[in-house]
LOROTI-941094 format. One record per residue: residue number from 1; residue in three letters; x, y, z negated of N, C-alpha, C, O, CB in turn. Coordinates in nm, 3 decimals, padded with zeros to 5 digits. Atoms other than C-alpha are relative to their C-alpha. Glycine has a CB too. Layout:
% LOROTI-941094
<resi:NUM	resn:ALA	n_u:X	n_v:Y	n_w:Z	ca_u:X	ca_v:Y	ca_w:Z	c_u:X	c_v:Y	c_w:Z	o_u:X	o_v:Y	o_w:Z	cb_u:X	cb_v:Y	cb_w:Z>
...
END
This chain:
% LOROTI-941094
<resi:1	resn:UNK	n_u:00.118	n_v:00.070	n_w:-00.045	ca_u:-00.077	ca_v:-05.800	ca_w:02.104	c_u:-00.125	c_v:00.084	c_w:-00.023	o_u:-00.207	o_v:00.068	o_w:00.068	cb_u:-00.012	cb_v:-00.134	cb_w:-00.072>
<resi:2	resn:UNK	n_u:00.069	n_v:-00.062	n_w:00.066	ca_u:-00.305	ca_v:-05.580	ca_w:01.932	c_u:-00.070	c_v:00.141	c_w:00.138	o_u:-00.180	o_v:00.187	o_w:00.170	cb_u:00.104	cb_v:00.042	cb_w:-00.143>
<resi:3	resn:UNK	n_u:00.007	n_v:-00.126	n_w:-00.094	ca_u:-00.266	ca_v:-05.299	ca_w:02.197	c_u:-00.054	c_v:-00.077	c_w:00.130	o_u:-00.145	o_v:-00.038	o_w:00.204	cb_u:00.163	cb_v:00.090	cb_w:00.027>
<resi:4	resn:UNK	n_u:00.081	n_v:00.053	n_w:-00.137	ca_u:-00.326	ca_v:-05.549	ca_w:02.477	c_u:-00.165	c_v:-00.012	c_w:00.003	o_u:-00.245	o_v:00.028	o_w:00.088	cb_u:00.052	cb_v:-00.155	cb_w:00.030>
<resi:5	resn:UNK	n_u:00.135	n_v:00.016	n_w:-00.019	ca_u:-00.652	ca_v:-05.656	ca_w:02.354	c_u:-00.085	c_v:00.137	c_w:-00.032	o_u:-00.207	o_v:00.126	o_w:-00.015	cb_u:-00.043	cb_v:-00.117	cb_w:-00.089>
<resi:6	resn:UNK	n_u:00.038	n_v:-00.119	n_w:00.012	ca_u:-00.738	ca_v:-05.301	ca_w:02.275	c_u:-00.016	c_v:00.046	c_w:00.167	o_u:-00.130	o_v:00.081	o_w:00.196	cb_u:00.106	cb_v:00.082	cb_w:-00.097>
<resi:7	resn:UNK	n_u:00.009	n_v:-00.017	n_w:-00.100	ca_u:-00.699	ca_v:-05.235	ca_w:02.614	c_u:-00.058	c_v:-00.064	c_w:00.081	o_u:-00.073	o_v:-00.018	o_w:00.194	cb_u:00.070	cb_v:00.014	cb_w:00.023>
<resi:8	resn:UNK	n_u:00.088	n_v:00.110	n_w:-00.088	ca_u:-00.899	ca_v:-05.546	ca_w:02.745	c_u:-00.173	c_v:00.092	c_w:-00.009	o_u:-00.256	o_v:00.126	o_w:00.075	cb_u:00.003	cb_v:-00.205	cb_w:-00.102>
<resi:9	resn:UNK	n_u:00.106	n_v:-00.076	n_w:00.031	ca_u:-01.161	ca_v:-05.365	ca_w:02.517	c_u:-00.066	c_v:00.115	c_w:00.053	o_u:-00.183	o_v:00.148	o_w:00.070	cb_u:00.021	cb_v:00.027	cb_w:-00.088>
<resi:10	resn:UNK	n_u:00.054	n_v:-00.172	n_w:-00.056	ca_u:-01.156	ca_v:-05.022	ca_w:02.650	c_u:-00.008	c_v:-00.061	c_w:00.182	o_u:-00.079	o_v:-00.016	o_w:00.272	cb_u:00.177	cb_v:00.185	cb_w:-00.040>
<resi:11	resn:UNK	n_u:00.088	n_v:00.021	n_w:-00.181	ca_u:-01.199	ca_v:-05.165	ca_w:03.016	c_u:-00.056	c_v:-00.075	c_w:00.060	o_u:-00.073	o_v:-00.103	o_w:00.179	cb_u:00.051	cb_v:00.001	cb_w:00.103>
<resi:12	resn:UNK	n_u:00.146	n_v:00.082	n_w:-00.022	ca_u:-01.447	ca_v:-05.373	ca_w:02.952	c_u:-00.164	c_v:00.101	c_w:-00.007	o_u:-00.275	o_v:00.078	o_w:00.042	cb_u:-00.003	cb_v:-00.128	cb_w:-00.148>
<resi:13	resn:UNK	n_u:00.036	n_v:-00.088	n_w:-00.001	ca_u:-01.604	ca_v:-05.089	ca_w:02.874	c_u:-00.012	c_v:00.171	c_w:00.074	o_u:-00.085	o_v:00.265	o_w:00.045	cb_u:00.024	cb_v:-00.028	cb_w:-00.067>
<resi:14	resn:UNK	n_u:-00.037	n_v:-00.108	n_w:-00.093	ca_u:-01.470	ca_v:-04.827	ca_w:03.149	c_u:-00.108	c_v:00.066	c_w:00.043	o_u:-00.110	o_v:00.189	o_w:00.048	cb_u:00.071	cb_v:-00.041	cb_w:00.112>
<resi:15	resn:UNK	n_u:00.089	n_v:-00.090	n_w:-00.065	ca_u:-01.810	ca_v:-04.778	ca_w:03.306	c_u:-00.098	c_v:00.043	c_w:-00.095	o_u:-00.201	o_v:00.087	o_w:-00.043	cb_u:-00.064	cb_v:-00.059	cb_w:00.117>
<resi:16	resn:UNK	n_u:00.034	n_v:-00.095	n_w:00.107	ca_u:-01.940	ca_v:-04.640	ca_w:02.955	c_u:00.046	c_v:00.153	c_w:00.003	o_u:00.155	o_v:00.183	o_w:00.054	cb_u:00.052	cb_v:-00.056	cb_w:-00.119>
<resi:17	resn:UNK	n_u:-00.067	n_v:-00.169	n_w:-00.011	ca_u:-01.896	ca_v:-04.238	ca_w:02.924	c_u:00.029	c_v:00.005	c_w:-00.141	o_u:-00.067	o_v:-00.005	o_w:-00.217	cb_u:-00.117	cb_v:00.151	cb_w:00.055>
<resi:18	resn:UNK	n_u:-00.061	n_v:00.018	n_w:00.079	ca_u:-01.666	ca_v:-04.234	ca_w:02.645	c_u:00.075	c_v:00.145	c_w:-00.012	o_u:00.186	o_v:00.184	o_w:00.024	cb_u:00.062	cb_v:-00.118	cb_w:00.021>
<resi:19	resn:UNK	n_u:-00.025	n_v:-00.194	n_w:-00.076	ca_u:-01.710	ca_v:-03.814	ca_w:02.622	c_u:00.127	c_v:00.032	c_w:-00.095	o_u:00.227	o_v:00.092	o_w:-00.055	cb_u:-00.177	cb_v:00.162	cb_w:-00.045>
<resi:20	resn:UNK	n_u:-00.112	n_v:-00.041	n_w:00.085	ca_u:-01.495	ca_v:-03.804	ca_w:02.271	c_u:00.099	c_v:-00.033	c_w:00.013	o_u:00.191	o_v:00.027	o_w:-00.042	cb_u:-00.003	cb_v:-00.016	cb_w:-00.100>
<resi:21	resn:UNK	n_u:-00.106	n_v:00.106	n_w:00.090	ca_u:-01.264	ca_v:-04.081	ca_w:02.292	c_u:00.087	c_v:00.060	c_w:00.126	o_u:00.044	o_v:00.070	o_w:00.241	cb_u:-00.032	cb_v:-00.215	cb_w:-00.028>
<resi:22	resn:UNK	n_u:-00.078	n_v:-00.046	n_w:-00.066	ca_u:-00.925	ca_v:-03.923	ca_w:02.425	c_u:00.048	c_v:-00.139	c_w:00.099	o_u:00.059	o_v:-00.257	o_w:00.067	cb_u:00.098	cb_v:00.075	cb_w:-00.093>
<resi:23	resn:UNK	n_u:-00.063	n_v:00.101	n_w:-00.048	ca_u:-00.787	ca_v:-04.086	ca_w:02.725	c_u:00.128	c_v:-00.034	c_w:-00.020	o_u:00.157	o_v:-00.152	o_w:-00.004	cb_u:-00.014	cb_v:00.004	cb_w:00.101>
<resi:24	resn:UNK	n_u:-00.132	n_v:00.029	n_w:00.058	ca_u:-00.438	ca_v:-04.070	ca_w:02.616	c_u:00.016	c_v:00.033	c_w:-00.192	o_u:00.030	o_v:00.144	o_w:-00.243	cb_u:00.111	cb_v:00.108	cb_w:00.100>
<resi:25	resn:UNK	n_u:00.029	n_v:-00.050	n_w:00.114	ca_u:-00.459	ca_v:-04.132	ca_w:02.233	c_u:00.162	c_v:00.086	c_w:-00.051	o_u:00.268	o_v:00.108	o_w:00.008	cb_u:-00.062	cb_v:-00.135	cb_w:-00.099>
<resi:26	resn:UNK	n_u:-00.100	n_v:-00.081	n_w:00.000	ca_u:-00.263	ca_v:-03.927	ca_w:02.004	c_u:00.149	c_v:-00.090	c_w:-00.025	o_u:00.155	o_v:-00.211	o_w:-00.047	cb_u:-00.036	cb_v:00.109	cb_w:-00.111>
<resi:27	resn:UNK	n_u:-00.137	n_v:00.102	n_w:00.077	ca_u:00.118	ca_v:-04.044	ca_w:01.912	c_u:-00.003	c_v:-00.054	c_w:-00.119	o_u:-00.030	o_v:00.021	o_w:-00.213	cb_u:00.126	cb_v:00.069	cb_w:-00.023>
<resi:28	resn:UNK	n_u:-00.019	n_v:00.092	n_w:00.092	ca_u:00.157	ca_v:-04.305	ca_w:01.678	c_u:-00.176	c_v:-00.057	c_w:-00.071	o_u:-00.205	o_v:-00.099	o_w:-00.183	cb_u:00.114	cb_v:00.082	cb_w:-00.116>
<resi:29	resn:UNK	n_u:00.155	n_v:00.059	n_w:-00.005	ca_u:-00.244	ca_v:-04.402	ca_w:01.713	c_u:-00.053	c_v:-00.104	c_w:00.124	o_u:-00.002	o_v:-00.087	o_w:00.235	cb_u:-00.100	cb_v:00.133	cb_w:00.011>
<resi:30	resn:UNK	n_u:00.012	n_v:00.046	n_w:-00.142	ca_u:-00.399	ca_v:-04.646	ca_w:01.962	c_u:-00.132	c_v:00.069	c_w:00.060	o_u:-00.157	o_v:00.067	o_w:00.180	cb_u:-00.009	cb_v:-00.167	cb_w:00.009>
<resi:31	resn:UNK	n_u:00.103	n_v:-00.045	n_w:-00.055	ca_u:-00.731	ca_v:-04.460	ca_w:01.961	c_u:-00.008	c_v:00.090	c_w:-00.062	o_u:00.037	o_v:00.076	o_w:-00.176	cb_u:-00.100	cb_v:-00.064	cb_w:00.012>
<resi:32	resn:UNK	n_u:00.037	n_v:-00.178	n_w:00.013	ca_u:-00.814	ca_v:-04.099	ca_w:01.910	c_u:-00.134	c_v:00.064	c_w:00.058	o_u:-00.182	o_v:00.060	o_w:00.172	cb_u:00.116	cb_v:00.089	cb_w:00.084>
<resi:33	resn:UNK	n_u:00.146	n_v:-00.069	n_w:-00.077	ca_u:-01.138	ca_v:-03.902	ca_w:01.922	c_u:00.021	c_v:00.213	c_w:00.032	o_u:00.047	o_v:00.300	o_w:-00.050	cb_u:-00.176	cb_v:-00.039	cb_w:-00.163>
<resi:34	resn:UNK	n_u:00.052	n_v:-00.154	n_w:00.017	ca_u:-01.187	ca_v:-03.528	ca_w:02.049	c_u:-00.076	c_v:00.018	c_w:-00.056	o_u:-00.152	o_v:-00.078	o_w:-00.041	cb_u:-00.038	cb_v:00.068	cb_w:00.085>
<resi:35	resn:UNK	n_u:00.135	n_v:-00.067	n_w:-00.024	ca_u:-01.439	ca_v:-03.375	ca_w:01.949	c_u:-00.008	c_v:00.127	c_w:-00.031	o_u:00.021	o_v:00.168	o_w:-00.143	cb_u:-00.101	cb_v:-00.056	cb_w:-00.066>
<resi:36	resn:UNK	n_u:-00.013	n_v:-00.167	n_w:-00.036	ca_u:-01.469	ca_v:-03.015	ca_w:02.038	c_u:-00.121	c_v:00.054	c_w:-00.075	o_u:-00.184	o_v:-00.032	o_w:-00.138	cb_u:-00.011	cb_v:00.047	cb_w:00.183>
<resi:37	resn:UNK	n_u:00.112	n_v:-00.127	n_w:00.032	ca_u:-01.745	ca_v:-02.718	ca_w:01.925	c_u:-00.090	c_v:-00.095	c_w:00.076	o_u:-00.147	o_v:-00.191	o_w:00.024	cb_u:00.025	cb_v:00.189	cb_w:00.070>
<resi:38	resn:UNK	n_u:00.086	n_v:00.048	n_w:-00.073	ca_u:-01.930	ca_v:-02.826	ca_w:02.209	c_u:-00.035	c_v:-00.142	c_w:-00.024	o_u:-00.154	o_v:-00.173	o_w:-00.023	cb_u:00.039	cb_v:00.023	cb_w:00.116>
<resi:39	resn:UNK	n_u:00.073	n_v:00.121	n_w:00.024	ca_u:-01.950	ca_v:-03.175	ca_w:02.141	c_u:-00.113	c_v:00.005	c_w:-00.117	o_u:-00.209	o_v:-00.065	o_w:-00.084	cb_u:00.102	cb_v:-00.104	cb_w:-00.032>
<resi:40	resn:UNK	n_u:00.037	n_v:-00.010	n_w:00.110	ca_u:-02.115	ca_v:-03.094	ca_w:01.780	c_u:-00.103	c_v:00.110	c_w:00.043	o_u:-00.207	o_v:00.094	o_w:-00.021	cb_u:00.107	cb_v:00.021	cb_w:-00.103>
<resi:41	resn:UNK	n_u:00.139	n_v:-00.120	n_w:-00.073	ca_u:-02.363	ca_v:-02.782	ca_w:01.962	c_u:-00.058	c_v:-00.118	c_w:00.094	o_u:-00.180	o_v:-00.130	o_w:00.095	cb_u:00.067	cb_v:00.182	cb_w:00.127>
<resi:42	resn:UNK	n_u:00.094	n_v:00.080	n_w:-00.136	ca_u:-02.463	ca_v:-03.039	ca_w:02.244	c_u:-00.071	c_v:-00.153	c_w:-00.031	o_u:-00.162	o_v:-00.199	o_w:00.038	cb_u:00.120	cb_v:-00.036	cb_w:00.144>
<resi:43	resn:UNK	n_u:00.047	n_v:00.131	n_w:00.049	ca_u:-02.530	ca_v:-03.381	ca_w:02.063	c_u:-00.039	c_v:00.025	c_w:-00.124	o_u:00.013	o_v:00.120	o_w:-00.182	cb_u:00.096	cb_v:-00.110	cb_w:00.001>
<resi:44	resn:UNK	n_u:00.012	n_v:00.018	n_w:00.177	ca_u:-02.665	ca_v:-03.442	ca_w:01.707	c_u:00.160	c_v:-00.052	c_w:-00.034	o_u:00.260	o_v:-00.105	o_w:00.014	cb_u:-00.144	cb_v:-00.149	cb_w:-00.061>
<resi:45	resn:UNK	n_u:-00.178	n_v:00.062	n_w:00.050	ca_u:-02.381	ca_v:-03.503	ca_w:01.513	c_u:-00.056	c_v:-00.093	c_w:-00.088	o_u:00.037	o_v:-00.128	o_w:-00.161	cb_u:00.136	cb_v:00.122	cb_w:-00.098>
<resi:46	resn:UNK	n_u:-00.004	n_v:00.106	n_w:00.114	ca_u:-02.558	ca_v:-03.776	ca_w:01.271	c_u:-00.008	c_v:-00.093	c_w:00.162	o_u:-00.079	o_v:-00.183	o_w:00.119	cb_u:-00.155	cb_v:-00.008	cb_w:-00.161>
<resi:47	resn:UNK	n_u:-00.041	n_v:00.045	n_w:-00.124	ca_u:-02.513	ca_v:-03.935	ca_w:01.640	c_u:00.103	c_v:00.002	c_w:00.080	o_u:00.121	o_v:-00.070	o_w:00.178	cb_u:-00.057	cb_v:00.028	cb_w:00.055>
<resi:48	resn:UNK	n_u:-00.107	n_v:-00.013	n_w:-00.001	ca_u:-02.227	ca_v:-03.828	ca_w:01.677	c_u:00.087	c_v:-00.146	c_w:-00.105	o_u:00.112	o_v:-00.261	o_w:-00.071	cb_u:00.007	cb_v:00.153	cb_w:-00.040>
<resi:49	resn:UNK	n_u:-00.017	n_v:00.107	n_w:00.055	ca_u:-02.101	ca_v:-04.020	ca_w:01.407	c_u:-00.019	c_v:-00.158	c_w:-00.007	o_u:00.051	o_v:-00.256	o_w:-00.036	cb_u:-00.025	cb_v:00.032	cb_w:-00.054>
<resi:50	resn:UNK	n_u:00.026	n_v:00.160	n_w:00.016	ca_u:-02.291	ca_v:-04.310	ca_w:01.428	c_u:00.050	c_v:-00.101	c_w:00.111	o_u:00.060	o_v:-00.224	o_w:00.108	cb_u:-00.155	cb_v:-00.024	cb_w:-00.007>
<resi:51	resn:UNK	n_u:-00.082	n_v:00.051	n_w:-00.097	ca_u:-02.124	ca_v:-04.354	ca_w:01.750	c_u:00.119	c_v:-00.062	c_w:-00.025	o_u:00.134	o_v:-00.180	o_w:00.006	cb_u:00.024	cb_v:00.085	cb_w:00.074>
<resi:52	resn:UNK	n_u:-00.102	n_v:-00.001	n_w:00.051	ca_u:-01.787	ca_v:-04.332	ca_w:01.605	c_u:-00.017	c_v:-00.118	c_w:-00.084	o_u:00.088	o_v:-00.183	o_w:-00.084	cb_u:00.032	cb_v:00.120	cb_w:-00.055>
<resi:53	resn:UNK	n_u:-00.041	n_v:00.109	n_w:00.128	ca_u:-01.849	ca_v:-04.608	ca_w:01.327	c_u:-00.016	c_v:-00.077	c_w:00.098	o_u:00.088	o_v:-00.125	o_w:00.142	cb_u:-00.087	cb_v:-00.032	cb_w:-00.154>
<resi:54	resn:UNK	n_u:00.045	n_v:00.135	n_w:-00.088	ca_u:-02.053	ca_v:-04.862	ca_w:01.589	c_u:00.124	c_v:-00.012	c_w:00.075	o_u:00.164	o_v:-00.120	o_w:00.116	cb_u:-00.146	cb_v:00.013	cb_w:00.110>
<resi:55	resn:UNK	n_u:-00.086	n_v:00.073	n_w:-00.099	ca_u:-01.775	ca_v:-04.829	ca_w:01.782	c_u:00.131	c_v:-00.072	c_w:-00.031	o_u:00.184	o_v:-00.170	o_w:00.021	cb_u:00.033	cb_v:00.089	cb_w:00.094>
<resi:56	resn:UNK	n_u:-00.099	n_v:00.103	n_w:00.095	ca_u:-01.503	ca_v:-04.909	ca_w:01.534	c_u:-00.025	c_v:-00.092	c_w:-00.018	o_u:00.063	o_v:-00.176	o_w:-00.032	cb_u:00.029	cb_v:00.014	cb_w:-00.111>
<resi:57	resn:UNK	n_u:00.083	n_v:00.136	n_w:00.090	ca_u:-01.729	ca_v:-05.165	ca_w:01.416	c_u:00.038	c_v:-00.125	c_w:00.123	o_u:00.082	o_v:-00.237	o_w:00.099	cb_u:-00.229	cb_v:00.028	cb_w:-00.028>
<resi:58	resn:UNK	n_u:00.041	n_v:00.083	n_w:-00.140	ca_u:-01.762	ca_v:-05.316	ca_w:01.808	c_u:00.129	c_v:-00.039	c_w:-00.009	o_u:00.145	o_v:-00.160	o_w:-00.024	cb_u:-00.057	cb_v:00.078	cb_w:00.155>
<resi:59	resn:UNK	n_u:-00.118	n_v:-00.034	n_w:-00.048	ca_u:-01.408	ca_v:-05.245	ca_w:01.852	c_u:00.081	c_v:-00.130	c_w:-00.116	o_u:00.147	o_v:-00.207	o_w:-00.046	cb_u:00.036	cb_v:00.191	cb_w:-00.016>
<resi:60	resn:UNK	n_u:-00.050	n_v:00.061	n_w:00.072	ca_u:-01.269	ca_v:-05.466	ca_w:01.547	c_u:-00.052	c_v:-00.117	c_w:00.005	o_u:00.023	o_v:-00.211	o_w:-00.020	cb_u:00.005	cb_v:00.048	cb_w:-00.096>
<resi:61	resn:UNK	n_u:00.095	n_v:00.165	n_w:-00.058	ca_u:-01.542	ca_v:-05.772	ca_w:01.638	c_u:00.070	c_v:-00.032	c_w:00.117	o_u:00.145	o_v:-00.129	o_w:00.107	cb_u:-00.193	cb_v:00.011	cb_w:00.054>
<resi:62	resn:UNK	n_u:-00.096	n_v:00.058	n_w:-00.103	ca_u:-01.383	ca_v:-05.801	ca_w:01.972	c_u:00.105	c_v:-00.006	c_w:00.018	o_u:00.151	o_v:-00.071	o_w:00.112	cb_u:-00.005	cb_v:00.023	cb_w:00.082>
<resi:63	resn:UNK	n_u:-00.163	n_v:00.084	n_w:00.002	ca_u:-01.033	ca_v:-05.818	ca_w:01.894	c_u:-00.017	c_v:-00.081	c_w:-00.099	o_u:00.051	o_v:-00.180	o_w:-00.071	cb_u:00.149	cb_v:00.090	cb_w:-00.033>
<resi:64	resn:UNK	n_u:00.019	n_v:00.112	n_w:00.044	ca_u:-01.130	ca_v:-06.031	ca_w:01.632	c_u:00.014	c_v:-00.144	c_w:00.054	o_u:00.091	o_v:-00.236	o_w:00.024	cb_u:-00.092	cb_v:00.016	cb_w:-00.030>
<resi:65	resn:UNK	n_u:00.048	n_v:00.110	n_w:-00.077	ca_u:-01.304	ca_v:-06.272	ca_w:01.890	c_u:00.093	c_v:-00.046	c_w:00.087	o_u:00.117	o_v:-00.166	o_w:00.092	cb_u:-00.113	cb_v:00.027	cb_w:00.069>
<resi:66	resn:UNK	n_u:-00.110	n_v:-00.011	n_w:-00.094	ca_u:-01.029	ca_v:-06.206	ca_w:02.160	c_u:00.069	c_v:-00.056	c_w:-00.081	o_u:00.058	o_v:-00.174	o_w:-00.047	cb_u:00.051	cb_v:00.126	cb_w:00.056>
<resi:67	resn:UNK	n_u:-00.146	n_v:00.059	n_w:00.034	ca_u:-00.742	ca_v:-06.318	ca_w:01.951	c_u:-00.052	c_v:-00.143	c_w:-00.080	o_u:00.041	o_v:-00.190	o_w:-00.145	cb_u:00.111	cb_v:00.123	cb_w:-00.115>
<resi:68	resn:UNK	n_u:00.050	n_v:00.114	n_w:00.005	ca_u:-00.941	ca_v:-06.636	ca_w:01.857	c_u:00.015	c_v:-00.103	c_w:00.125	o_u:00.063	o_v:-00.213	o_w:00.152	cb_u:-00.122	cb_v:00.026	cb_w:-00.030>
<resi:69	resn:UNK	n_u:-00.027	n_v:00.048	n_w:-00.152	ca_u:-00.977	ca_v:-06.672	ca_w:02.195	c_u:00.107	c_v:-00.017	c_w:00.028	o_u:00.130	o_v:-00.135	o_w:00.003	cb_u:-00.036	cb_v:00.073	cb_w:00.100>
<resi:70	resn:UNK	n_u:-00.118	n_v:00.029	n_w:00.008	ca_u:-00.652	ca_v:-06.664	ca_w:02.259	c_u:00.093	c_v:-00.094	c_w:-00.032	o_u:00.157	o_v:-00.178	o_w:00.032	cb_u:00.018	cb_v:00.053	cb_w:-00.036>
<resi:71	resn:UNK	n_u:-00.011	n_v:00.174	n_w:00.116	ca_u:-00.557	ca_v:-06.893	ca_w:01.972	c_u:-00.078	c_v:-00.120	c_w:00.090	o_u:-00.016	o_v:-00.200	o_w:00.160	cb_u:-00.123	cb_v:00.012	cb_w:-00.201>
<resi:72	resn:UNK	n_u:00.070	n_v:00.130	n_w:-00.036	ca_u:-00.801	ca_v:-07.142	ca_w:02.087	c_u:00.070	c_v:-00.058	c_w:00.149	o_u:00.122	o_v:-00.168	o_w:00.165	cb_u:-00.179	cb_v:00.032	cb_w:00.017>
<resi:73	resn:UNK	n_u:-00.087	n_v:00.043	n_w:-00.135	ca_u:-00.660	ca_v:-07.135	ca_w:02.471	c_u:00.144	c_v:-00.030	c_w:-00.031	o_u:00.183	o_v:-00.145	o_w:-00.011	cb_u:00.003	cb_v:00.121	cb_w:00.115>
<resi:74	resn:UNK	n_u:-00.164	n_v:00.076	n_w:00.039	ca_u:-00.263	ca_v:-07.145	ca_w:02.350	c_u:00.001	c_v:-00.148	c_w:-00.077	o_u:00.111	o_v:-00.203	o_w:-00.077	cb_u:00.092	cb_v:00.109	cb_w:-00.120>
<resi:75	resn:UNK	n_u:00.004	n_v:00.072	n_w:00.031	ca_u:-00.373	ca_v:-07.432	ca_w:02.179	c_u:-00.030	c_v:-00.120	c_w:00.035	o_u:00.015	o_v:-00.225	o_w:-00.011	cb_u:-00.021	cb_v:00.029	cb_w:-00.047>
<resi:76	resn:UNK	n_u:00.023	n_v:00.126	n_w:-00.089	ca_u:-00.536	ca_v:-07.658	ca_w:02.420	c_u:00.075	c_v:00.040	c_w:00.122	o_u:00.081	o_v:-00.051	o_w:00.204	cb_u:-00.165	cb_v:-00.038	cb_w:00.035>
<resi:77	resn:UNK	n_u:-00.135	n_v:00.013	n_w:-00.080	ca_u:-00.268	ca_v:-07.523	ca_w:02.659	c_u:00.143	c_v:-00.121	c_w:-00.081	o_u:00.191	o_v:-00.225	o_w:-00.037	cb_u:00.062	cb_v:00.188	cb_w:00.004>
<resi:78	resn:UNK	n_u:-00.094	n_v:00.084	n_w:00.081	ca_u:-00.011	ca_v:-07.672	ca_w:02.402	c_u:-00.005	c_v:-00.156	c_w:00.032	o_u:00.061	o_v:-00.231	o_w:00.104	cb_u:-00.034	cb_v:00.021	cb_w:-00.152>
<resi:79	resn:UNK	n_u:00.123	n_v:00.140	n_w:00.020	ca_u:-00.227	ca_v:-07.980	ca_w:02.345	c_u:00.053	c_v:-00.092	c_w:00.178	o_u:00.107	o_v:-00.201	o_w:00.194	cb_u:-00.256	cb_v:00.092	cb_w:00.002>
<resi:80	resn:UNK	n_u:00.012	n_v:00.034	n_w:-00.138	ca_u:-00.213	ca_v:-08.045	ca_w:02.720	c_u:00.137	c_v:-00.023	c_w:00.010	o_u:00.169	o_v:-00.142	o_w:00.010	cb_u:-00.064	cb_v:00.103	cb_w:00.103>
<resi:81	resn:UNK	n_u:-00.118	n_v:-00.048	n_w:-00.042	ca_u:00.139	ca_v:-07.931	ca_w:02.780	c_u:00.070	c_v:-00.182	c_w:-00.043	o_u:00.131	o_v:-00.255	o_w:00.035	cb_u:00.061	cb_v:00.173	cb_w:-00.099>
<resi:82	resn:UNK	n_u:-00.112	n_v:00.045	n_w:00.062	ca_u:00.281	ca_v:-08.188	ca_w:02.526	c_u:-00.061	c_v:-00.178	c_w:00.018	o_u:-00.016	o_v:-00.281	o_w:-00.033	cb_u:00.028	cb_v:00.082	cb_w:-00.176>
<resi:83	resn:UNK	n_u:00.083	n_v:00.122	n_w:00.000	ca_u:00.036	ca_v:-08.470	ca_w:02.625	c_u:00.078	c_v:-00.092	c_w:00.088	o_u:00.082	o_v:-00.214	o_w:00.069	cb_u:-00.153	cb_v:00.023	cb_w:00.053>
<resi:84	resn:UNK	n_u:-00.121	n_v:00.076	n_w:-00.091	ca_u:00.315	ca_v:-08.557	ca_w:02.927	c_u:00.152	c_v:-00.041	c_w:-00.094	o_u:00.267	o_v:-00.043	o_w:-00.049	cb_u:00.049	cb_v:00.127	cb_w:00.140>
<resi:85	resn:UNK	n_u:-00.131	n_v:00.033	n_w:00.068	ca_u:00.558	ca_v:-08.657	ca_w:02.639	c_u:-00.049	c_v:-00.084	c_w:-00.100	o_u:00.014	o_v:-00.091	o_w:-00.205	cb_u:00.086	cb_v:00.123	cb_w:-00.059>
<resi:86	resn:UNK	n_u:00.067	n_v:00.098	n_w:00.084	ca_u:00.317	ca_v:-08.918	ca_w:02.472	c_u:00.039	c_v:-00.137	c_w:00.066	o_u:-00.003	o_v:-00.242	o_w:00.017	cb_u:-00.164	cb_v:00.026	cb_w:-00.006>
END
């Protein structure tokens, strides 16, 4: 489940330029950052970074919220479902 909403995440976000974040992360990770020479010569890197945390940060709030969400809909699906057996 984890990977789905990870993936809701990243393409909710698609039309962001997401220069570090590999598009195929590495094996046995769901997200992976490049970051080359050039990234660290062409950007600040205390911007660099601060990218990197906000986005963990973003990134762990909305699967948070998402799998609430979730919860909350399987539940008044349920709710509903079982209401034809009252």
């Amino acid at each position: 489940m984890k990977k789905f909403l990870y993936r809701i995440f990243v393409n909710r976000r698609a039309e962001m330029s997401f220069q570090v974040l590999r598009r195929k992360p590495v094996q046995g990770y769901d997200i992976s950052f490049l970051i080359t020479n050039y990234h660290c010569e062409d950007m600040h890197k205390h911007k660099l970074i601060d990218f990197i945390v906000q986005f963990m940060e973003d990134i762990d709030k909305e699967i948070s919220e998402l799998k609430i969400s979730v919860n909350t809909r399987g539940r008044l699906v349920a709710t509903e479902f079982l209401k034809q057996f009252i």
